[in-house]
LOVEXLO-245522 format. One line per field, with one value per residue (C-alpha): x, y, z. Coordinates in steps of 0.05 Angstrom, whole numbers, always signed. Layout:
x: c(X_...) .
y: c(Y_...) .
z: c(Z_...) .
! end
This chain:
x: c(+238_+229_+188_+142_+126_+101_+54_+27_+11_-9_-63_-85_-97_-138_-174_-250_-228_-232_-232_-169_-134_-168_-123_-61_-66_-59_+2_+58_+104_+78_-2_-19_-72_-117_-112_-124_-183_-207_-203_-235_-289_-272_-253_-186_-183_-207_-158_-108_-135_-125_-53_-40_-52_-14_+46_+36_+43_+100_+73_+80_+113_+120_+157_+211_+254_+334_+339_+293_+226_+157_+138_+65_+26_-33_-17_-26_+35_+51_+58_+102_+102_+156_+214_+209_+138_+136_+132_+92_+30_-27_-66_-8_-50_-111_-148_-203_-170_-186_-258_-238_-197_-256_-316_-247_-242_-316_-332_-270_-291_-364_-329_-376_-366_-406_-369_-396_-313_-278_-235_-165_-121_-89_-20_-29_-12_+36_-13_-52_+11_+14_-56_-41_+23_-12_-65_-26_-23_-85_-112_-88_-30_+32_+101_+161_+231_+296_+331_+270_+302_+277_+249_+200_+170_+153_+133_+82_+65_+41_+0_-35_-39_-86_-143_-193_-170_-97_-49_+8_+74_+111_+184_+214_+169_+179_+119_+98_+76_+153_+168_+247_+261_+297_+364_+355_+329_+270_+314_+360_+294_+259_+300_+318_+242_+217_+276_+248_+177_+194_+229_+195_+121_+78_+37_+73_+55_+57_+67_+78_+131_+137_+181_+155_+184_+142_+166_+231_+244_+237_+196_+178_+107_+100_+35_-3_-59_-122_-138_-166_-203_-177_-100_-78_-8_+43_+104_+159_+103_+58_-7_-7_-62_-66_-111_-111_-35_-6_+8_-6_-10_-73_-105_-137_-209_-187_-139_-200_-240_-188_-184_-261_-253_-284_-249_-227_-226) .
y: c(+56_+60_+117_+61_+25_+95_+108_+42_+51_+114_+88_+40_+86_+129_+84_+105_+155_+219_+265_+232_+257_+323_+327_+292_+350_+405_+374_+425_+438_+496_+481_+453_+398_+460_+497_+441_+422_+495_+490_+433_+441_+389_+368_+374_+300_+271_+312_+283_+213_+218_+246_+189_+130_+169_+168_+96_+88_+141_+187_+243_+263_+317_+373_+387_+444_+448_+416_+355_+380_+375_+441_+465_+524_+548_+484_+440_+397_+420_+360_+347_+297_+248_+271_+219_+242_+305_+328_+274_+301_+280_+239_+184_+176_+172_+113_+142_+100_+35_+47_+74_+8_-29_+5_-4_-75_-94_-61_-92_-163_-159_-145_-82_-11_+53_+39_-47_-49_-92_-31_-17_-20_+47_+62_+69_+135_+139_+137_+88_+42_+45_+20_-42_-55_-52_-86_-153_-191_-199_-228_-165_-140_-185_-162_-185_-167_-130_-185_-229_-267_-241_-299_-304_-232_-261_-321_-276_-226_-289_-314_-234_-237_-300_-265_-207_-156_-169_-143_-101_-132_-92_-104_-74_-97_-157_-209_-179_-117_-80_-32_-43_-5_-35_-51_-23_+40_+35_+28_-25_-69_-50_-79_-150_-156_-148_-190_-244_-231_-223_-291_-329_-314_-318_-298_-220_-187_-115_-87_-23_-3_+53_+75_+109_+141_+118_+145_+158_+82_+70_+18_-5_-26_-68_-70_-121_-110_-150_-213_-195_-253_-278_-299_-352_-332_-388_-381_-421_-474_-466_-430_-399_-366_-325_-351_-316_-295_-356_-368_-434_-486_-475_-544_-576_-555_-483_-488_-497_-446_-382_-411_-406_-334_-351_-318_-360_-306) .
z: c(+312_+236_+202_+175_+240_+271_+208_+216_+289_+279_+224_+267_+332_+279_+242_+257_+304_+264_+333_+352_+294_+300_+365_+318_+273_+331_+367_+342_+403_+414_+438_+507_+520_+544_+488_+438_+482_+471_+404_+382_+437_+481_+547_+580_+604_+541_+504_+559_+545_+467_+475_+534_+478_+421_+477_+485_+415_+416_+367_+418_+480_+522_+491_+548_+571_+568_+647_+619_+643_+616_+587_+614_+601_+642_+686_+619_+582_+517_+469_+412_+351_+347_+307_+250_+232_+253_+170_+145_+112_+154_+97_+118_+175_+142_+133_+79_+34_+42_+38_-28_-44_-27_-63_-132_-123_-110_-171_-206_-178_-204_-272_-284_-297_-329_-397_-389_-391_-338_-299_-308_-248_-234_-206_-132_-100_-46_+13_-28_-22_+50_+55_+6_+53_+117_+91_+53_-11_-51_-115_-149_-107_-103_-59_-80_-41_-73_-103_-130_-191_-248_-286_-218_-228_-298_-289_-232_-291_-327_-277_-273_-347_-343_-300_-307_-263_-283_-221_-195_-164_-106_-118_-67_-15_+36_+45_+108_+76_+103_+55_+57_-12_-84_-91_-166_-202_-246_-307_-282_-274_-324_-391_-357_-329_-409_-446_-397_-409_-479_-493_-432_-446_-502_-534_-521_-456_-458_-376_-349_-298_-250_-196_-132_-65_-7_+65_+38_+11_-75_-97_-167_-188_-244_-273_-314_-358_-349_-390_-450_-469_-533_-509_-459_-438_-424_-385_-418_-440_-382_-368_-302_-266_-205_-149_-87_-67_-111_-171_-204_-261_-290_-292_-360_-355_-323_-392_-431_-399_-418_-499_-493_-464_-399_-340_-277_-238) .
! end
């Protein structure tokens, strides 16, 4: 069982159950079912029931003795987190953050702000990345595995370039949302990503890269700015445009629409 897989079943088993992660939080090897019950003000066998599905899920178990027994106190099993998670901050678990992603990219959809500017896309934070993972490719969120050829993660940052929200790519991350880590440090992708941007794309397209440790695995985010309305960028002769989790060809009148400063999308 991989650290990841237990964060994303735990997110799920938590997802609009805030009291069940009340009872998350107090499982320390130490408490019994009774005592977290006591704390939080509610019953023993709802307590039991919460624990029995984070078992399921394998989140906990039964902190046992030297001879293999469950350890009880006052009659009542004393529960433990699962080894792999037992020091993950709790906000892993959280799921507060996709409401957050939501109320971002509704506002960055509608193309509005305070400032009348179209909103820049921000760096994700780690538990921020979990969320896009679990959650899957997007118009502005594109994952790309260790060992995408270079001239593709261009040829994507073109695509970005061409819309209004611009995007992020995820190298380092398999299509399914897997976080499975880079097979290079931010440096080592970072020159050969902008000599191809640099002699592949044009007009110039200025990106921003940035490396980030998520559950213990390094990832590097590669951010493109959004279209700014005066340049259609062409990779190696051809306008691309992002549509959905694709990239494409623009076609003529979608051509004639960006040198007339009209967003696609």
């Amino acid at each position: 069982m991989e650290i990841q897989e237990l964060v994303a079943r735990g997110r799920i088993l938590f997802s609009g159950a805030s009291a069940r992660l009340e009872v998350f939080k107090l499982v320390n090897g130490k408490r019994s079912a009774k005592e977290i019950a006591r704390k939080l003000g509610r019953s023993h066998n709802a307590i039991l029931n919460d624990l029995l599905k984070m078992k399921d899920l394998e989140l906990v178990s039964p902190k046992r003795d030297k001879n293999g027994k469950p350890i009880r106190k006052a009659d009542s099993i004393v529960y433990e987190k699962a080894p792999l998670i037992r020091h993950i901050p709790i906000s892993y678990f959280d799921d507060s953050t996709k409401i957050a992603r939501q109320k971002v990219k509704a506002k960055a959809l509608s193309g509005k702000s305070k400032s009348g500017k179209l909103p820049r896309l921000q760096m994700p934070s780690e538990t921020e990345i979990l969320d896009i993972c679990r959650h899957g490719e997007d118009q502005i969120y594109e994952f790309k595995a260790a060992g995408t050829d270079i001239q593709k993660l261009a040829k994507e940052s073109a695509a970005f370039a061409n819309t209004k929200l611009g995007g992020i790519i995820f190298y380092g991350v398999e299509d399914d949302g897997t976080i499975a880590g880079t097979d290079k440090r931010q440096q080592e992708l970072d020159q050969p990503l902008q000599n191809s941007i640099r002699n592949a794309i044009s007009p110039s397209l200025i990106i921003n890269i940035a490396e980030k440790d998520v559950l213990g695995h390094k990832i590097i985010l590669v951010r493109v700015p959004a279209w700014n309305r005066k340049d259609v960028y062409q990779y190696e002769g051809r306008v691309y445009i992002r549509l959905g989790t694709n990239a494409f060809i623009a076609q003529p009148e979608q051509t004639k629409k960006l040198h007339k400063g009209i967003p696609i999308i």
